[in-house]
C-alpha positions as CSV (number, residue, x, y, z in Angstrom):
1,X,-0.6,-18.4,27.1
2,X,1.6,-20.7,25.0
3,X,4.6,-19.6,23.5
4,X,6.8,-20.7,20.2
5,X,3.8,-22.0,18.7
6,X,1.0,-20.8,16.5
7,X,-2.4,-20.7,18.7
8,X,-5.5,-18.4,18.4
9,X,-6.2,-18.6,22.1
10,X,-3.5,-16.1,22.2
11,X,-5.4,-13.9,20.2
12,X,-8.8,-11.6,20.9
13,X,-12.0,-11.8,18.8
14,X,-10.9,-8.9,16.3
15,X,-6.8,-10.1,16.3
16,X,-8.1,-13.8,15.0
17,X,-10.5,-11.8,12.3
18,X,-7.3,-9.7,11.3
19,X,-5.3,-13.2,11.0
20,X,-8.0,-13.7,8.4
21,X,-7.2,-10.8,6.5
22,X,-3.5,-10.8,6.5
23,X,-3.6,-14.6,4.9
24,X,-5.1,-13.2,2.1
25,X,-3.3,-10.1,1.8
26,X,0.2,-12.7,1.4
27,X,-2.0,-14.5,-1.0
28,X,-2.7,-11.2,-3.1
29,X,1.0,-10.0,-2.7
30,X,2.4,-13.2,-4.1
31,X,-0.3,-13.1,-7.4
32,X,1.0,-9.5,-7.5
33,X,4.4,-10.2,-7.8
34,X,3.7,-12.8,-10.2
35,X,1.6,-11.0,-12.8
36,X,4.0,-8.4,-12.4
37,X,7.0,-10.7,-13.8
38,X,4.5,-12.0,-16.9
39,X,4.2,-8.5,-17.8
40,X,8.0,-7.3,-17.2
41,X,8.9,-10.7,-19.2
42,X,6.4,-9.4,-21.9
43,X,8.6,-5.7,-21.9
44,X,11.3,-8.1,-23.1
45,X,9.8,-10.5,-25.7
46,X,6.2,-9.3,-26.6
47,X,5.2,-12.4,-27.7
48,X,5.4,-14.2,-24.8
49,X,2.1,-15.6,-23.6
50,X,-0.2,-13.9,-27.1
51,X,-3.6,-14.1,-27.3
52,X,-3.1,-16.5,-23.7
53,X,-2.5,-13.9,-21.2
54,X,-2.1,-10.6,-22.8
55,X,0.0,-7.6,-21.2
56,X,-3.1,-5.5,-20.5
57,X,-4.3,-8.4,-18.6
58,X,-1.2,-9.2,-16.2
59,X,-0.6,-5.2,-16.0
60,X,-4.5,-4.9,-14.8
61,X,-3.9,-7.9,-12.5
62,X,-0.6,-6.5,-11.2
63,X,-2.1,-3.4,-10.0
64,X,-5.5,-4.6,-8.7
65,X,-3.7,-7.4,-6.7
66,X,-1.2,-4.7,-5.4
67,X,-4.3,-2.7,-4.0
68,X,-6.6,-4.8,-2.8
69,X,-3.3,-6.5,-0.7
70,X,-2.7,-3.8,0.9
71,X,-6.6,-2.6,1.6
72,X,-6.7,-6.3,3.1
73,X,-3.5,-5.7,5.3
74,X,-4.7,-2.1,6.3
75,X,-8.0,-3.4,7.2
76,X,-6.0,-7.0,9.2
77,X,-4.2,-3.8,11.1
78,X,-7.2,-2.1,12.2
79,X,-9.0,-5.2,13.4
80,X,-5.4,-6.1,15.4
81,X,-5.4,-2.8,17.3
82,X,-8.8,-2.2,17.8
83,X,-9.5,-4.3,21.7
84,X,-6.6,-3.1,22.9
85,X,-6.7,0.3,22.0
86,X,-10.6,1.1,22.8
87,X,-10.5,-1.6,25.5
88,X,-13.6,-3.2,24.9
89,X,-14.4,-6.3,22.3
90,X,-15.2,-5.2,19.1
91,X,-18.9,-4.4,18.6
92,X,-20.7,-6.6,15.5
93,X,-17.6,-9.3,15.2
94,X,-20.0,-11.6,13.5
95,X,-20.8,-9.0,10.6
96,X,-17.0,-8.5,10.1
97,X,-16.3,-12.1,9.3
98,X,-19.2,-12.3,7.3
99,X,-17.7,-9.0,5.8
100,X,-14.6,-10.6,4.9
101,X,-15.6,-13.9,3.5
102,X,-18.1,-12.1,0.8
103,X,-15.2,-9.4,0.4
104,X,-12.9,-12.2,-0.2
105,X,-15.1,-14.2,-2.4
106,X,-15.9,-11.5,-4.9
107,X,-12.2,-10.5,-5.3
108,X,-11.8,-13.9,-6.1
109,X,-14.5,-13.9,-8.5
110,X,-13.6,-10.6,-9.9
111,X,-10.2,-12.4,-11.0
112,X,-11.4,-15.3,-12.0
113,X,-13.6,-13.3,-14.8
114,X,-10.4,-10.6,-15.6
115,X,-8.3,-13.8,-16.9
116,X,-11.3,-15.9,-18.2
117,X,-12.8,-12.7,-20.7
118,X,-10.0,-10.7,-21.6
119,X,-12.1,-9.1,-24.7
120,X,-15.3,-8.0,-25.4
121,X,-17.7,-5.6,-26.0
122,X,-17.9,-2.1,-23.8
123,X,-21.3,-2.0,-22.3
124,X,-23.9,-1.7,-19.6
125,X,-23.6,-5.5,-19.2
126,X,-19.7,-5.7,-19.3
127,X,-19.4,-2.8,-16.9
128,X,-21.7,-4.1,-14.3
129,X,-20.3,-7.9,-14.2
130,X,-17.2,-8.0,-16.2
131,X,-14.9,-5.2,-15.9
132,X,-15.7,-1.1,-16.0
133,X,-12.5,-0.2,-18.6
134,X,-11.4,2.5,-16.7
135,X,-7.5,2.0,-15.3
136,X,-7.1,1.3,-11.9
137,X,-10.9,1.0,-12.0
138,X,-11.3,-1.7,-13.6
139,X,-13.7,-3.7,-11.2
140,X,-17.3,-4.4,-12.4
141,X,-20.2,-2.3,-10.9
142,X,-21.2,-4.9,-8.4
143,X,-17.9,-5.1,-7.2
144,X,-17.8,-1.7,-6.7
145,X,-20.5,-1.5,-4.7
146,X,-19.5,-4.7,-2.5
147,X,-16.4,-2.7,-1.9
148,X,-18.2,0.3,-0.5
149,X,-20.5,-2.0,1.3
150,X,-17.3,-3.7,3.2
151,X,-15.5,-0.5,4.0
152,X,-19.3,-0.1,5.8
153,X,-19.2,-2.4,8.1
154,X,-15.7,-2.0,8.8
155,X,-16.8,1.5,9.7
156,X,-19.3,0.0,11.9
157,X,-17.2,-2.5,13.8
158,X,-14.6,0.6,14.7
159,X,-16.7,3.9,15.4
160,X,-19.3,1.5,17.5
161,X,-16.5,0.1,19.2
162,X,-14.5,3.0,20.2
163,X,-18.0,4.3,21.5
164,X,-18.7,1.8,23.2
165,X,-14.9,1.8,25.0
166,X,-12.3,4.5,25.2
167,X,-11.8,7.1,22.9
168,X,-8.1,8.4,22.0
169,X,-6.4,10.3,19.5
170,X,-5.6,7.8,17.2
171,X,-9.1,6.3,17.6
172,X,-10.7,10.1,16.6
173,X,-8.5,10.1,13.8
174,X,-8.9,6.8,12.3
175,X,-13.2,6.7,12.4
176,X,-13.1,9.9,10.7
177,X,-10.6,8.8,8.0
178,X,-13.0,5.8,7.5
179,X,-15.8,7.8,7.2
180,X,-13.5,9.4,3.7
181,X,-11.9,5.7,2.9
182,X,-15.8,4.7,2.1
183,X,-16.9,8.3,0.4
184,X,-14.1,8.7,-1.6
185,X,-14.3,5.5,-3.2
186,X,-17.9,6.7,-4.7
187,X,-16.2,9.0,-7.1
188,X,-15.2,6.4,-8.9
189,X,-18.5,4.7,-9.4
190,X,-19.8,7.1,-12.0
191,X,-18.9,8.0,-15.9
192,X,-19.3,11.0,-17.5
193,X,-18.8,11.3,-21.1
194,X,-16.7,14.6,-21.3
195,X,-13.2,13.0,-20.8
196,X,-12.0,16.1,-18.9
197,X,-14.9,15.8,-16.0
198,X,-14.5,12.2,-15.9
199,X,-10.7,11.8,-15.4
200,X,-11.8,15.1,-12.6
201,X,-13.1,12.7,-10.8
202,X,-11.4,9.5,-11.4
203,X,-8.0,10.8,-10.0
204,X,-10.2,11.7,-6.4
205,X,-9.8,7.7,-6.4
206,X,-6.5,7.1,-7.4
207,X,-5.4,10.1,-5.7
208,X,-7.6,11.4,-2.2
209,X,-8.1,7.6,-2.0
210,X,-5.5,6.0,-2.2
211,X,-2.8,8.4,-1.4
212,X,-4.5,10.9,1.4
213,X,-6.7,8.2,3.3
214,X,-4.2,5.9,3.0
215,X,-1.7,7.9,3.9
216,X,-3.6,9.3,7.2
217,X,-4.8,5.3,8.1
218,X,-0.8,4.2,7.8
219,X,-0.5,7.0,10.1
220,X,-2.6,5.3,12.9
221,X,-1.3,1.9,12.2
222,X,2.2,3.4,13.0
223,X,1.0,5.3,15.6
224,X,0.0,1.9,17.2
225,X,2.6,-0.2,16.1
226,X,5.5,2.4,17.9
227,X,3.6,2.2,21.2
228,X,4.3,-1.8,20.9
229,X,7.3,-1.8,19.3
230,X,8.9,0.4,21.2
231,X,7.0,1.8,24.1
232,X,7.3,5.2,22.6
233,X,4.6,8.0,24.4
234,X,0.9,8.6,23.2
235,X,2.1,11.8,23.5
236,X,4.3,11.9,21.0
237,X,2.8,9.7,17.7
238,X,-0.1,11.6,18.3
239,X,1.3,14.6,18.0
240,X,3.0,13.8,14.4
241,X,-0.6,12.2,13.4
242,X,-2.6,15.0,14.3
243,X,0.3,17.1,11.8
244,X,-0.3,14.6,9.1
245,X,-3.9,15.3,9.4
246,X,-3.4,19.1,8.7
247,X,-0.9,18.5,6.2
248,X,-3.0,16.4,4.6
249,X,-6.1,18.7,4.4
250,X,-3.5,21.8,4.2
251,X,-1.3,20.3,0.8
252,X,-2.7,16.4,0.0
253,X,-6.1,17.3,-0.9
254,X,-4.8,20.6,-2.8
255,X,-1.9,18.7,-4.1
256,X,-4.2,16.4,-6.6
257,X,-3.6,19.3,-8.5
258,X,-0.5,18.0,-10.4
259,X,-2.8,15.6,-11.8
260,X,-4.7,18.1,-13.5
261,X,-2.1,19.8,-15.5
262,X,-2.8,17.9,-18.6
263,X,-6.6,16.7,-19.0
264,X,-8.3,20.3,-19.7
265,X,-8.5,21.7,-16.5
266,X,-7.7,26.0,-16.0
267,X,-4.7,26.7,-15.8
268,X,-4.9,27.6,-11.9
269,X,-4.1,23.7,-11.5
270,X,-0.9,24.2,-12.4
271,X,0.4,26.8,-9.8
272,X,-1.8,24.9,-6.8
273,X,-0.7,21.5,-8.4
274,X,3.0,22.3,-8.2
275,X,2.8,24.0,-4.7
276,X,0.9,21.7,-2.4
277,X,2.5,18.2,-3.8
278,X,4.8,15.9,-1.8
279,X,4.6,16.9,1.6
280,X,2.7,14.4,3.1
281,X,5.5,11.9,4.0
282,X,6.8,14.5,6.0
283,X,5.1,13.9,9.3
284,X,5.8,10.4,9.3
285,X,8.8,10.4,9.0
286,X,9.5,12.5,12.0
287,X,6.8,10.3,13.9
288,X,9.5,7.7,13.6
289,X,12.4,9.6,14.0
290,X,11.2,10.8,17.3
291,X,10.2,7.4,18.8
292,X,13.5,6.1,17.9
293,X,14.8,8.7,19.2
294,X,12.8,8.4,22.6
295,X,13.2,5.3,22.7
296,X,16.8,5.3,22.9
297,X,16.1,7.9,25.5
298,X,14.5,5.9,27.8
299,X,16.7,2.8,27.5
300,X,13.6,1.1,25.8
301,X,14.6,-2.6,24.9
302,X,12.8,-4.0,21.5
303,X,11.8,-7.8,21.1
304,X,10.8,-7.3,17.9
305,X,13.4,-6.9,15.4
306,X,12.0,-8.1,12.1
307,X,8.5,-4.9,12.4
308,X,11.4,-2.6,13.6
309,X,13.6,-3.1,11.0
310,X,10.0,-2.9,8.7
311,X,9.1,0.5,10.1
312,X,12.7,1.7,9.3
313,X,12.6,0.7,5.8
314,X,8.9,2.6,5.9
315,X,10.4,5.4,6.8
316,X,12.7,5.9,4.4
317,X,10.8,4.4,1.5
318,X,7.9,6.7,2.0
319,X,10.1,9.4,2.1
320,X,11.9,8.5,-0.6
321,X,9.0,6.7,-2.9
322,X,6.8,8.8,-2.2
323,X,8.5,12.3,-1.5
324,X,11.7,12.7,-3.3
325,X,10.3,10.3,-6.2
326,X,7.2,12.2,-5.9
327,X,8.4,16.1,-5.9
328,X,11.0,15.0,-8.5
329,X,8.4,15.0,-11.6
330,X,5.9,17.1,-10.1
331,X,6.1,20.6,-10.9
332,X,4.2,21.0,-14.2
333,X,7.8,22.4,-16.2
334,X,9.4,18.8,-15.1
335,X,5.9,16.8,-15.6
336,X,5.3,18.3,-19.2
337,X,8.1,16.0,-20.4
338,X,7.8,13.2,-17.7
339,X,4.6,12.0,-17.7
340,X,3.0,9.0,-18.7
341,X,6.8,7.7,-19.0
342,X,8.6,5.2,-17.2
343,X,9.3,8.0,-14.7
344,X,5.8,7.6,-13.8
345,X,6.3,4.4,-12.8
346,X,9.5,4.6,-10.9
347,X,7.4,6.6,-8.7
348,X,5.0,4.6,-8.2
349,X,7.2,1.2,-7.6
350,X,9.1,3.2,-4.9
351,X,6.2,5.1,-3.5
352,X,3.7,1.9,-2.9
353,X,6.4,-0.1,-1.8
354,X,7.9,2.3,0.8
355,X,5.0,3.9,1.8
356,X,2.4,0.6,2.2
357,X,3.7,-2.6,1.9
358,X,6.6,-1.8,4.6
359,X,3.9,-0.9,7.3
360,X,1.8,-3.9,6.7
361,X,4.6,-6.1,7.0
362,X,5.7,-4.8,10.1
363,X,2.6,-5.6,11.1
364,X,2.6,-9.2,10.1
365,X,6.1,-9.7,12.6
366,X,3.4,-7.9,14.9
367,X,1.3,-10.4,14.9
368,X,3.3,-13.5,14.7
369,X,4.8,-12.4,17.9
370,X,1.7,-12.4,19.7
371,X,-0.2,-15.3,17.7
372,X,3.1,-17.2,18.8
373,X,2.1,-16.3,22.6
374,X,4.3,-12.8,22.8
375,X,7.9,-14.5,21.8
376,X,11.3,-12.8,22.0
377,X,12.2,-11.5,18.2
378,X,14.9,-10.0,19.0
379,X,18.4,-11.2,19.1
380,X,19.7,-14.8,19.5
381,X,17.3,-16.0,17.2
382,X,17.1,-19.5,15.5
383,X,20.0,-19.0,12.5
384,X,20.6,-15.3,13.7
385,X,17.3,-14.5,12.3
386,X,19.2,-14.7,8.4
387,X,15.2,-15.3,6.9
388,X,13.6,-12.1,7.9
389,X,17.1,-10.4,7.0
390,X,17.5,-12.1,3.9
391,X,14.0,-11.1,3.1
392,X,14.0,-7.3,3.6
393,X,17.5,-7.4,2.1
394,X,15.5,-9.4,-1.2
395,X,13.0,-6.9,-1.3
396,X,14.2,-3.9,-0.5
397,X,17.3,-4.8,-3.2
398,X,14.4,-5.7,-5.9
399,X,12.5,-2.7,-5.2
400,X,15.1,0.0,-5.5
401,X,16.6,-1.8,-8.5
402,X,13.3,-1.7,-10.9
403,X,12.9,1.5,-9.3
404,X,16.1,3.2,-11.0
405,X,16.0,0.9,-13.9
406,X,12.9,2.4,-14.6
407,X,13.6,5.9,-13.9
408,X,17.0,5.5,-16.6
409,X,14.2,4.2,-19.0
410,X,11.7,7.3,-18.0
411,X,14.3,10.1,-18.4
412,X,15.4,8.5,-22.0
413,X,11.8,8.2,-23.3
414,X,11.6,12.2,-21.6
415,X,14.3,13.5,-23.6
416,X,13.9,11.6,-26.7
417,X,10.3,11.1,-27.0
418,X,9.3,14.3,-25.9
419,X,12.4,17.0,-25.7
420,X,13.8,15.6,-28.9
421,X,11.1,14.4,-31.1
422,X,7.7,16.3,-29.5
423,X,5.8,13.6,-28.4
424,X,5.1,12.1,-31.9
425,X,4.4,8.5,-32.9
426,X,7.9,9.0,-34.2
427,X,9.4,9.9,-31.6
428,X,7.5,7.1,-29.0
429,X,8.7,4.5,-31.2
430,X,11.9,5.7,-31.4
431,X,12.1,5.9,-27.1
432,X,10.8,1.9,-27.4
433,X,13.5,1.1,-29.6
434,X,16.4,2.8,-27.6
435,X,19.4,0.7,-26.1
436,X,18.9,2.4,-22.9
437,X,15.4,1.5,-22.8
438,X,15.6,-1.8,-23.4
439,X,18.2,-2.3,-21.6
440,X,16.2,-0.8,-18.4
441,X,13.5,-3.0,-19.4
442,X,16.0,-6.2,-19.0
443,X,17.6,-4.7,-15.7
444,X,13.8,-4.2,-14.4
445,X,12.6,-7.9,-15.0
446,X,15.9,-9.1,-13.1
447,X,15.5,-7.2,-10.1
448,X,11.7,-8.1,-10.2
449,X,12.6,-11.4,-9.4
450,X,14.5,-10.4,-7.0
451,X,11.5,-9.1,-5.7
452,X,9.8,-12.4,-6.3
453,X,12.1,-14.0,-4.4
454,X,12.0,-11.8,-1.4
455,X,8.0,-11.6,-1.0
456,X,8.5,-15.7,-1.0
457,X,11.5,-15.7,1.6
458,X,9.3,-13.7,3.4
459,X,6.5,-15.9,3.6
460,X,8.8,-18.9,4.6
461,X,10.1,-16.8,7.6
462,X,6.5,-15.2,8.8
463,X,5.1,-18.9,8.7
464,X,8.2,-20.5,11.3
465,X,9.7,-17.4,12.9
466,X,9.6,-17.7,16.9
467,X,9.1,-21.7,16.6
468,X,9.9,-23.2,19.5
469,X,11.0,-20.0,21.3
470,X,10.9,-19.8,24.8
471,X,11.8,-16.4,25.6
472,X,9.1,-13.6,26.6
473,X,9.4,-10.3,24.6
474,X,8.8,-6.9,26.8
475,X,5.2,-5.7,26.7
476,X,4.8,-2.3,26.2
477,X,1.3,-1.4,27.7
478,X,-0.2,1.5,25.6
479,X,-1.3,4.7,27.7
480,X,-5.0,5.5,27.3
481,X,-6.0,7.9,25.5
C-alpha cells in the first residue's frame, strides 16, 4: 500500500465505484451553492439576470442539485462500507458502474433541459421529457423512472452482497431501508387532479423520503463511520440505530402529519401532526455522544480529525436543524402563522445542512485517508491542518448565518403578513417591503458566500490533504456482526 498519494490500488472494487460517486456529488454541491447565490442575489435586485436565468429557475436548480448531491454521497457511502462490512466483494459491480454513469448522464441531461426551456406549455409531452411542474418534483417522467431504476440496482449490489457474506445489524437495517428509499420515491410519480389527494401524496416524497429513509440510511453511514473513526463497539451504534428505527416508525412516519394541517385534510392531522414531529434526531445524537464518550473510555486515539470534527458538527446540526429548528414551527398554533414564510426555510437551510451534508463530508476525509493509503489525519499536519479548519469554520459560519437571517425575515413576514394583516395580498407585500426583511435578505446573500467560499476551501483541502504524509493512522477493525 502506498501512502501520501492518491492511488486506487488502495481501494476495493465497491470503494473505487464510491470514488465515482463522491466526484460528482462535489460537482453537484458546488452548482448548488452557486444557483443558490443567483437566486439570493435576485432577493436583492429582482432584475438581475431577467428573462436569462429567472429565479424559479436557479431556486429549482438550487434545490434539485442539493438533493441529488447528497443521494450521490449517500449512495458513494454505501458502496465505501459495503466489502468490509459484509466481507465479501460486492455482487454485480459491473451493473453498478453501469448504474452510475446512466444515473449520472441523465442528471446531466435533466439540467441541461431545466436551463435551456425555462417556459412552456404544461403537458403530457413537457411532463415526460421536460420537467413535471410539481416543486421539489420537478424531474421529467423518464427521469423519474431512471431514478427508481438506479436505487434498483443499488438494492441489488447490497442485499445480494450481504447474502452472499456476513450479515450484521447495520447490514439488516440498511437493505430494508433500501427496499423504502426505492418505494417511496413511487409516490411521487403519479398526479391526481384533486389538489388535496395530490399534495397527500407528494409530501410521502418530500417527507418519508427524504427525511425518514434518509434519516435511517445516515444512521448506518454513522454507524460505520464511528467503528472507523473511533473504534467505538458494534454494540453500541447498533443499539442507537435499531432506536432510530422505532422512532422512526413510532413518530417519523406519524409525524408527516404537520404537513397536513393546511391542504384539506381532517382535522385529526393536526393533533397526530403536532405530537409525533421532531424526534427523530434524537437517537443520533446519543449514537455520537456515546461513542465519544467510549471512546475516551478506552483511551481510543483518532487519526482522522477532519470526519471527526464532521460527525461533531453532524451532531449538533441535525439536532439543531432538524430538531429545535424543526419542533420550533411545528405545532399547528405556531405553523398557522409560520408557514410558507422564511421560517420555513430557515429550517430547511439548518436541517439539510446539519443533518446530510455533515455526514457525507465526513465521509469524504474517510476516504481520502484510505485512497491516500491509510494516512495519519490527525495532528502535526502540513500547515496545522488550517484548510479543513478553515473550511468547516466557512461553512458552518455561512450556514448558521442565512440560517438566522432567514428566520429574522420569517418571524417579520409571521407577524406582519399574517398576525397583523391576515394573510392578504396586502399584507404579503407589505412583509416584502419591510426593512427587516430586506435587510435579512442582504445579511442572507452575504453569509451565502460565505458558504460559497467554504464548499470551495473544502474542495482544495479534500483534493491535497495527506500529500506526502508518511505517518500510518490506527486501524480500527470493525467487529462482525
Amino acid at each position: 500500500m502506498r501512502t501520501g498519494i492518491i492511488d486506487s490500488a488502495n481501494l476495493n472494487g465497491g470503494q473505487q465505484l464510491a470514488v465515482k460517486y463522491f466526484s460528482v456529488a462535489l460537482v453537484l454541491f458546488l452548482a448548488q451553492m452557486l444557483f443558490g447565490l443567483l437566486a439570493a442575489i435576485q432577493f436583492v435586485q429582482p432584475d438581475f439576470l431577467y428573462n436569462v436565468l429567472d429565479f424559479n429557475v436557479n431556486r429549482m436548480v438550487h434545490i434539485n442539485a442539493m438533493v441529488v448531491w447528497m443521494l450521490y454521497g449517500f449512495v458513494g457511502a454505501v458502496y465505501w462500507l459495503l466489502e468490509e462490512e459484509s466481507g465479501t466483494r460486492v455482487v454485480g459491480l459491473a451493473v453498478g458502474n453501469l448504474a452510475f454513469w446512466v444515473l449520472t448522464v441523465a442528471v446531466a441531461v435533466v439540467v441541461v433541459v431545466y436551463l435551456l426551456v425555462q417556459t412552456g406549455p404544461g403537458n403530457d409531452l413537457t411532463r415526460w421529457f421536460v420537467n413535471e411542474g410539481r416543486e421539489y418534483l420537478e424531474a421529467p417522467r423518464w427521469a423519474d423512472l431512471g431514478i427508481v431504476a438506479v436505487l434498483g440496482v443499488f438494492f441489488y449490489n447490497v442485499a445480494a452482497t450481504f447474502s452472499k457474506g456476513r450479515w450484521s445489524g447495520i447490514a439488516g437495517v440498511l437493505t430494508l431501508d433500501l427496499v423504502a428509499l426505492a418505494g417511496l420515491y413511487c409516490a411521487g410519480m403519479f398526479y391526481l387532479t384533486n389538489i388535496t389527494a395530490d399534495q397527500y401524496w407528494w409530501w410521502w416524497v418530500i417527507h418519508l423520503w427524504v427525511e425518514a429513509t434518509w434519516e435511517v440510511l445516515v444512521g448506518c453511514i454513522m454507524a460505520w463511520g464511528l467503528m472507523h473513526v473511533l473504534g467505538v463497539r458494534r454494540r453500541i451504534v447498533e443499539t442507537w440505530l435499531y432506536i432510530e428505527v422505532a422512532l422512526m416508525f413510532g413518530s417519523g412516519i406519524l409525524g408527516l402529519g404537520h404537513h397536513y394541517f393546511w391542504i384539506g385534510t381532517p382535522d385529526y392531522w393536526f393533533s397526530i401532526g403536532g405530537f409525533f414531529s421532531a424526534l427523530e434526531p434524537i437517537p443520533l445524537v446519543a449514537m455520537v455522544v456515546h461513542s465519544v464518550y467510549d471512546a475516551g473510555v478506552h483511551k481510543l486515539r483518532n487519526g482522522n480529525h477532519p470526519a471527526l470534527a464532521w460527525i461533531i458538527a453532524h451532531t449538533f446540526g441535525n439536532f439543531l436543524g432538524a430538531g429545535v429548528w424543526g419542533f420550533m414551527h411545528t405545532l399547528p398554533q405556531i405553523n398557522l402563522y409560520t408557514h410558507g414564510t422564511q421560517w420555513t426555510a430557515s429550517h430547511g437551510h439548518l436541517a439539510f445542512f446539519g443533518a446530510y451534508a455533515t455526514i457525507n463530508i465526513a465521509f469524504f476525509y474517510i476516504a481520502m485517508q484510505t485512497w491516500r493509503g491509510n494516512i495519519w489525519l490527525g495532528s502535526g499536519l502540513a500547515g496545522d491542518g488550517w484548510k479543513w479548519k478553515g473550511a468547516l469554520a466557512l461553512l458552518n459560519l455561512g450556514v448558521i448565518g442565512m440560517t438566522v437571517a432567514l428566520l429574522i425575515a420569517g418571524y417579520e413576514q409571521s407577524f406582519i403578513e399574517r398576525a397583523v394583516e391576515g394573510s392578504t395580498w396586502g399584507g404579503y407585500f407589505a412583509a416584502q417591503m419591510h426593512p427587516w426583511f430586506q435587510q435579512a435578505m442582504a445579511w442572507r446573500l452575504v453569509f451565502g458566500a460565505v458558504t460559497l467560499a467554504g464548499v470551495v476551501l473544502l474542495v482544495w483541502d479534500l483534493l491535497t490533504i495527506g500529500v506526502g504524509e508518511t505517518r500510518r493512522a490506527p486501524q480500527f477493525a470493525a467487529e462482525a456482526g
